[in-house]
C-alpha positions in Angstrom: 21.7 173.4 131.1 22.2 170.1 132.2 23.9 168.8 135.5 27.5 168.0 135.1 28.3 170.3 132.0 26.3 168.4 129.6 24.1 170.9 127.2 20.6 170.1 126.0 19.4 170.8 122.4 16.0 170.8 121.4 12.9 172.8 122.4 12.2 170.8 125.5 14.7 169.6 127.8 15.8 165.9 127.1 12.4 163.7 125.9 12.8 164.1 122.3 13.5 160.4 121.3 12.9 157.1 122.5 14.9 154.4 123.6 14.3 152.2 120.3 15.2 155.3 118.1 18.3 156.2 120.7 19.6 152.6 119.5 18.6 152.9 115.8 21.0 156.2 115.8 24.1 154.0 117.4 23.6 151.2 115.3 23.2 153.1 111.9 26.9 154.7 112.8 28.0 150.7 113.0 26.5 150.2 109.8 26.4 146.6 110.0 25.4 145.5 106.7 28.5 146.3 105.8 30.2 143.7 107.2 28.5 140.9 105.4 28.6 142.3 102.3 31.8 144.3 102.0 34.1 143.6 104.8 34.0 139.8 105.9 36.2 138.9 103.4 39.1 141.5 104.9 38.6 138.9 108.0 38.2 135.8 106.3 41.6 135.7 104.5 42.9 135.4 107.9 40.1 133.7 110.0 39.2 131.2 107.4 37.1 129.1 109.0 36.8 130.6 112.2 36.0 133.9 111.3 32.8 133.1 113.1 35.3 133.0 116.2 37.5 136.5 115.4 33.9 138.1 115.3 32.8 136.8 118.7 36.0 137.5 120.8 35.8 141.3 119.5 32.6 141.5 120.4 33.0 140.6 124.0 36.1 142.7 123.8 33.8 145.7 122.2 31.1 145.2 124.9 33.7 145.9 127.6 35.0 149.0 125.9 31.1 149.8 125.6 30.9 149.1 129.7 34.3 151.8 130.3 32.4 154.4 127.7 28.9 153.9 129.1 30.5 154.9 132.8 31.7 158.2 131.6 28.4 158.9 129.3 26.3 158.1 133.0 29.0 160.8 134.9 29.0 163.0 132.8 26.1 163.4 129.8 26.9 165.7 126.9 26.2 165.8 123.5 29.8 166.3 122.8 30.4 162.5 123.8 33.8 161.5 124.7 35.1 165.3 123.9 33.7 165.9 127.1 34.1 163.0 129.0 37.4 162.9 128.8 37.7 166.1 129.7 36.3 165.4 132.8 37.4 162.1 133.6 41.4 162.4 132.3 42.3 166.5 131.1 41.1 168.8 128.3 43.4 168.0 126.6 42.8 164.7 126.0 39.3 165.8 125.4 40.2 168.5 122.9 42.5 165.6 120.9 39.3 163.0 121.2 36.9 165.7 119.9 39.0 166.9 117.1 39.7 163.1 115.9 36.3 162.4 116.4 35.1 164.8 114.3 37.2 164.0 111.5 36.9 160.2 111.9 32.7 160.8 111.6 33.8 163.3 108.8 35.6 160.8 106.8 32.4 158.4 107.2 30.1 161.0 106.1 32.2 161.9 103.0 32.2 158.3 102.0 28.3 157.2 103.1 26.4 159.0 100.5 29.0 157.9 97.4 29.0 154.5 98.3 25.2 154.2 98.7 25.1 156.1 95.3 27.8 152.9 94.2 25.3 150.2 95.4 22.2 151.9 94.2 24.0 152.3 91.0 24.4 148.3 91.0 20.9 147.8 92.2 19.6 149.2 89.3 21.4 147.5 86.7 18.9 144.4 87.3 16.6 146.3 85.6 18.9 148.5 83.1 22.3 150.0 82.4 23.1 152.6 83.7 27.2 153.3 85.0 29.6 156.2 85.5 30.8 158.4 88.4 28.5 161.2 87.3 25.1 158.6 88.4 26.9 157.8 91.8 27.3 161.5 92.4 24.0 162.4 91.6 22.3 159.7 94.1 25.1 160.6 96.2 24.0 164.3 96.5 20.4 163.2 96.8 21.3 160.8 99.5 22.9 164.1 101.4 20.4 166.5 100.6 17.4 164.3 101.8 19.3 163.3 104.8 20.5 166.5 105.7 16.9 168.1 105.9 15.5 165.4 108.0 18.9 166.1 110.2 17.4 169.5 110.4 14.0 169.4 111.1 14.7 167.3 114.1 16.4 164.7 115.5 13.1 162.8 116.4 11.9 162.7 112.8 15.7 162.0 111.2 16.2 158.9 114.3 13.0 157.7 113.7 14.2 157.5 110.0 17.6 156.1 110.3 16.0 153.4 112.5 13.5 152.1 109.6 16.3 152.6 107.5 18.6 150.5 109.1 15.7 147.7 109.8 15.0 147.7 106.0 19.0 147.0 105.7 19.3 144.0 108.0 16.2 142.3 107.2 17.5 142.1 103.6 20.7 140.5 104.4 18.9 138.4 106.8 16.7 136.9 103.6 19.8 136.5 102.0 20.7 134.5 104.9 17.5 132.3 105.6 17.9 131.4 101.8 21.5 130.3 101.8 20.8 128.0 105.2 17.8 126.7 102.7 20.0 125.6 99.9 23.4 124.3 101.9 21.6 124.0 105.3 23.1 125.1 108.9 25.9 121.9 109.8 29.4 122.8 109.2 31.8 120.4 110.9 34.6 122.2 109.7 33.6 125.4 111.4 34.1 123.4 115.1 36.9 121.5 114.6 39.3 123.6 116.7 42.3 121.0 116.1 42.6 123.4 113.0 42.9 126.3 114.9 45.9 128.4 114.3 47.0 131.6 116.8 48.7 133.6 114.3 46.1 134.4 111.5 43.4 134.2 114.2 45.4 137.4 115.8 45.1 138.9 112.6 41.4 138.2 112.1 40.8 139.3 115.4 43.0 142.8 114.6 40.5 143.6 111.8 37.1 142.6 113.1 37.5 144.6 115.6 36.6 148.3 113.3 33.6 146.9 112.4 31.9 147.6 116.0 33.0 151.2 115.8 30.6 153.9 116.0 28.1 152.8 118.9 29.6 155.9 121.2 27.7 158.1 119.0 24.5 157.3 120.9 26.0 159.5 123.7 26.1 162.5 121.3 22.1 162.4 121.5 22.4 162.9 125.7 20.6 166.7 125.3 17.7 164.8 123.1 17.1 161.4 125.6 14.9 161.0 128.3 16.9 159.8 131.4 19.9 159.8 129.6 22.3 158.6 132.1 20.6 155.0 131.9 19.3 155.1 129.0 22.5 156.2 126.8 25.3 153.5 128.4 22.5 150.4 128.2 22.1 151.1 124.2 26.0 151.9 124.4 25.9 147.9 125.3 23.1 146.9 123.8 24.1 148.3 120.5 27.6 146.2 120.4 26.0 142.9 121.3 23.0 142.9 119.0 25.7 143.5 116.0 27.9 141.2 117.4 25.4 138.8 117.3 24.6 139.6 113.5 28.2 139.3 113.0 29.0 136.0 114.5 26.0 134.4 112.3 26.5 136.0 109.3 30.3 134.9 109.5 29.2 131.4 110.1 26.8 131.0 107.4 29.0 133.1 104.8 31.9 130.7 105.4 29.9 127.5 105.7 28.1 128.9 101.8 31.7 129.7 100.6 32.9 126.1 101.3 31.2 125.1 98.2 32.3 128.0 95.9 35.5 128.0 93.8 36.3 131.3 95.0 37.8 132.4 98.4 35.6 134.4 100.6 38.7 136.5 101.0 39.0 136.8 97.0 35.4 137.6 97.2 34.7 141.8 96.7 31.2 141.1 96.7 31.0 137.8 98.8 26.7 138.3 99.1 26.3 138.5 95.2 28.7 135.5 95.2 26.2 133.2 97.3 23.1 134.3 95.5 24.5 133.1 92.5 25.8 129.5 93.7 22.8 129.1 95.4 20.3 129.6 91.7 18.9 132.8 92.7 21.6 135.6 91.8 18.0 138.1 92.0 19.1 138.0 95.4 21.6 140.1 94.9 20.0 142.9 94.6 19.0 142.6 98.6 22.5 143.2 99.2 23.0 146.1 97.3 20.1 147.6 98.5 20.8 146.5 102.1 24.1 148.5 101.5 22.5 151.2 99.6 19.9 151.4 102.5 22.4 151.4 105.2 24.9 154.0 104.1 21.8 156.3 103.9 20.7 155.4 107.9 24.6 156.6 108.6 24.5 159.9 106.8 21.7 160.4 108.8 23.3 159.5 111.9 26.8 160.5 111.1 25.3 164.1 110.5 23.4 164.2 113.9 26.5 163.0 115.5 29.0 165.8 114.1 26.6 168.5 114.2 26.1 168.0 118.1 29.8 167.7 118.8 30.4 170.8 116.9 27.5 172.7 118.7 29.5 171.3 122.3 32.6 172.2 121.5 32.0 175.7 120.1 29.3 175.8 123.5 33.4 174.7 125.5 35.0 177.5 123.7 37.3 175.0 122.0 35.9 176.0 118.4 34.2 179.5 117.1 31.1 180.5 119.1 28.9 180.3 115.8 28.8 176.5 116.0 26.7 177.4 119.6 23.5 177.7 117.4 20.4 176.3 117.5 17.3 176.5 115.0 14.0 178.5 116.6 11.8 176.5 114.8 13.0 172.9 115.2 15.8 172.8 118.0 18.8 171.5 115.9 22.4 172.5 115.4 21.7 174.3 112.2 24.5 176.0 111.4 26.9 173.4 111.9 24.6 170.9 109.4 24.5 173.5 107.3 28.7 173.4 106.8 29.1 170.0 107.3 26.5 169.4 104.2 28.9 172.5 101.9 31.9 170.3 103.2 30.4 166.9 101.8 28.5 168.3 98.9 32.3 170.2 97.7 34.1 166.9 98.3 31.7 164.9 96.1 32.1 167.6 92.8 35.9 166.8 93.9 35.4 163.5 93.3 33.2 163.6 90.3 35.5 166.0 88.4 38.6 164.4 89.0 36.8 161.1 88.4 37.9 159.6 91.4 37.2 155.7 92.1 34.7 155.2 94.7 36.1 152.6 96.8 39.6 154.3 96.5 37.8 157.3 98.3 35.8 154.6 100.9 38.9 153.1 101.8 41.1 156.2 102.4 38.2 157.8 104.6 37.9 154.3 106.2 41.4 154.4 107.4 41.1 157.9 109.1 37.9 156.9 110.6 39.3 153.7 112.2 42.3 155.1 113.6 39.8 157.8 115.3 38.1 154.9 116.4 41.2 152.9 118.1 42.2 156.6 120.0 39.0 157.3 121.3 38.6 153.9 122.6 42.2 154.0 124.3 41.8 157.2 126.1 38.6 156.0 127.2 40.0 152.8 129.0 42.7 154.8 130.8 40.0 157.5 131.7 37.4 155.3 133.1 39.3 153.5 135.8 41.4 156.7 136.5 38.1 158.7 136.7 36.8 155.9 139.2 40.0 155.5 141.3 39.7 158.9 142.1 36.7 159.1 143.4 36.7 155.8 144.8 34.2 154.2 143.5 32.7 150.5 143.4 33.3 149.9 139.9 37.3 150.9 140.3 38.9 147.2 140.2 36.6 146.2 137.6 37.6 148.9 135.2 40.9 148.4 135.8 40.4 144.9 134.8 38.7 145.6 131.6 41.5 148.6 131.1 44.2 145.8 131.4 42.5 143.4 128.8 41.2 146.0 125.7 43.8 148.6 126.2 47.1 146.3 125.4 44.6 144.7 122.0 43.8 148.1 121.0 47.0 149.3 121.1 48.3 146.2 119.3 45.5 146.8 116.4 46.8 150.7 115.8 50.7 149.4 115.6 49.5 147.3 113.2 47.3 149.5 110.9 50.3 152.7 110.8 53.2 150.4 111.1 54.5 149.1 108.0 53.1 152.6 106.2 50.5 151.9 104.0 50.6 153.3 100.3 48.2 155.3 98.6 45.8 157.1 100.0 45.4 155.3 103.0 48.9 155.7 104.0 48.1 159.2 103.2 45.2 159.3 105.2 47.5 157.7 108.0 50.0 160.6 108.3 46.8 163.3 108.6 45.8 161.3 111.5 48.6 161.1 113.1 49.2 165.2 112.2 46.2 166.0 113.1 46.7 164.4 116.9 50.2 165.9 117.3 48.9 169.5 116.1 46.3 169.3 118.7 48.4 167.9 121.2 50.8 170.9 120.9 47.8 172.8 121.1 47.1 171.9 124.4 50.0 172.5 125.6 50.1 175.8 124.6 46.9 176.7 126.1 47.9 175.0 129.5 51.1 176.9 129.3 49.8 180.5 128.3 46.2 180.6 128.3 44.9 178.0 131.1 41.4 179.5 131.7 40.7 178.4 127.7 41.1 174.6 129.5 39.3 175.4 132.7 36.3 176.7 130.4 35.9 173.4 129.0 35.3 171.6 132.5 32.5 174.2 133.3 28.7 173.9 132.7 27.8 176.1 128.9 24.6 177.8 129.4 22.7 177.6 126.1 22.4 180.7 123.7 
């Protein structure tokens, strides 16, 4: 049991991973090679040329949100995250609608991870021969689950460790993507600085959808039972973990743009903006180190993604919120067993879904997407009116401070979920956008029933859950 109603998992008491691995778990639920190969060009039809710029703001914004989220992960550790934090920090309920959309949101991403690395292996390997169809993308798909999902379960050392080489592998191919493009066109761009070109409006916009990109790096608190000292450990890679990618981010924006200034195409027109340099540059080999970068990466988040549901299932079932037979642990190897097991039936039924009804892959990406941000923008919310709330209340130093950050994030965040629900979209992420906001209303009721009729189900989740 661990102080403050946290739970431990694991067959020791907290010393299971290191810091480095701790960080490589956060930053595989980022997935930042996505950004430069897929979702730049999102940003850039707005940012143009200071994309660079949208990138940078969010990530100071990001880093605050990090700084409100690391508080509550040092008060109060749990594997369950911000289900439990809020809990503490603002009511149950606001915990039970944060746990509920966090598991979905993580559910969406795990759905989509293994079919779109099974989409970019697929294009990886048609440098060497032809090969196409939904049925290939499936089948690396199910691998991509099946080989993450036993490394999940032997133990969260061994499947960190992996996502972390994983997700080094990733970067370090965009990043010789990078070194050769600054080769070619070399690193001056006047057009970049000149801020007399500077317009609010699309910058807004820019700024609006950069800003999903960091999401994810609150999933290092979900490792808090499997951390040495996690109450400092957990909020400094909480930080860390924003401005490291933010850092990628804001180069790989300027050297995409500054490559893309002497291309035909847009970088906003661009689906495959990477691809697009290697070829204007003589060398389109190259880009086959994006697709395996993406290929690499969206198999470091099913890792991740997995450990991260599986250990907020395991709390909340511990809270009562969800069945008791989530509260299991594996004899042998100390992981939430039971709870990877369904999550892996869950994906593996969703891909023969998609294979069947031959599906498109990125339809499928960007419908999940959509959920997953919108889980993202909540979760952040309540956790910048929890924090300072939390620290009013007991009076502490830091109380003014959050406020401050509180009063700067909260207003953008809120501004960024108007935006994505309000006009509708169509499709599936409009779909996708009515769950969400069913799913938080049905939970919402929820609560209030249980505060109304059955108030010791809510006082259960503030209380410390002995392990089975």
């Amino acid at each position: 049991m661990r102080k403050g109603g946290g739970v431990t998992l694991g067959r020791t008491s907290g010393d299971r991973i290191n810091v480095s691995e701790l960080w490589g778990h956060a930053v595989a639920n980022i997935t930042p090679s996505a950004m430069p190969a897929v979702t730049i060009s999102l940003v850039a039809i707005h940012g143009g040329s200071f994309t660079w710029l949208a990138y940078a703001l969010i990530g100071v914004l990001m880093t605050l949100v990090a700084l409100q989220v690391g508080i509550l992960a040092r008060h109060f550790p749990s594997p369950g995250s911000l289900f439990f934090y809020l809990s503490k920090a603002l009511h149950p309920i606001a915990g039970m609608v944060a746990g509920f959309t966090m598991m979905a949101g993580y559910l969406g991403a795990l759905a989509a991870a293994p079919l779109l690395g099974g989409l970019f292996v697929e294009q990886a390997l048609r440098f060497f021969w032809p090969v196409s169809g939904v049925g290939w993308i499936a089948g690396i798909g199910v691998l991509y689950l099946l080989v993450a999902w036993r490394l999940a379960l032997r133990g969260i050392e061994i499947s960190a460790r992996w996502g972390l080489w994983v997700e080094i592998f990733s970067i370090l191919c965009i990043v010789f993507i990078a070194a050769a493009t600054l080769w070619h066109f070399g690193w001056r761009d006047p057009a970049q600085w000149n801020f007399h070109r500077l317009h609010t409006a699309p910058l807004a916009q820019a700024l609006i959808l950069s800003l999903l990109a960091y999401g994810g790096f609150e999933t290092a608190g979900n490792l808090a039972g499997e951390t040495s000292a996690s109450r400092t450990a957990i909020p400094r890679v909480m930080v860390l973990s924003v401005l490291m990618v933010g850092g990628f981010f804001v180069a790989m924006a300027y050297i995409e743009v500054l490559a893309f200034a002497q291309i035909p195409t847009p970088l906003g027109d661009s689906a495959a903006p990477l691809n697009a340099i290697a070829k204007a540059i003589g060398h389109p080999w190259l880009g086959i180190f994006s697709d395996l970068a993406m290929a690499t990466a969206a198999f470091s988040a099913t890792i991740a993604t997995l450990n991260s549901i599986s250990r907020i299932l395991y709390s909340m079932a511990g809270h009562g919120v969800i069945p008791r037979f989530f509260h299991h642990r594996d004899v042998r190897h100390g992981t939430p067993a039971r709870a990877l097991r369904v999550l892996a039936a869950i994906v593996l039924i969703g891909m023969a879904v998609v294979t069947l009804w031959k599906i498109p892959i990125l339809s499928v990406v960007g419908t999940f997407g959509t959920f997953t941000g919108l889980a993202f923008l909540l979760i952040y919310g309540l956790a910048n009116v929890a924090t300072p709330w939390f620290l009013f209340r007991q009076r502490h130093a830091w109380r003014w401070i959050s406020l401050i950050i509180a009063c700067i994030s909260l207003p953008l965040l809120i501004k960024v979920t108007a935006v994505s629900l309000w006009p509708l979209p169509v499709g599936g992420e409009g779909a996708a956008s009515l769950l969400f906001i069913a799913l938080v209303m049905v939970i919402f009721f929820w609560g209030l029933y249980w505060a109304a009729f059955r108030p010791e189900h809510l006082r259960h989740i503030l209380v410390a859950v002995d392990e089975p």
